[in-house]
C-alpha positions, 0 to 999 in steps of 0.5 A: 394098859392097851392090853386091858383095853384090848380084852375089855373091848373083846370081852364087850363086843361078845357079850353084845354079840352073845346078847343080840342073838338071844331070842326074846319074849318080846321078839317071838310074840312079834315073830307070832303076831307076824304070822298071824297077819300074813296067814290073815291076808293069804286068807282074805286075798284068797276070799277075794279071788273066788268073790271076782270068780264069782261075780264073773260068773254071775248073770247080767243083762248081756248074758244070754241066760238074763229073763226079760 
């Protein structure tokens, strides 16, 4: 009996094993969709850096460049 308990309980932690790694529809499209929005903010952190660069370069009353 211990020895049917023993193979039951190893024939159960592989297929959990050999189930887990299995990679799903469900996990590439989270794994895409995941990619999609970090690729998104390196764009949009990118936009902000040169709208700073921008404005910085700006002209305002304290420059020396302002027309009175």
């Amino acid at each position: 009996m211990k020895r049917v308990c023993l193979i039951l309980a190893g024939l159960l932690l592989v297929s959990m094993v050999g189930l887990g790694c299995e990679q799903t529809s469900h996990g590439r499209y989270r794994q895409m969709t995941h990619r999609r929005v970090v690729d998104a903010d390196i764009l949009g952190f990118n936009d902000d850096v040169d709208a700073a660069i921008l404005l910085s370069e700006r002209p305002s009353h304290l420059s020396q460049w302002y027309h009175q």
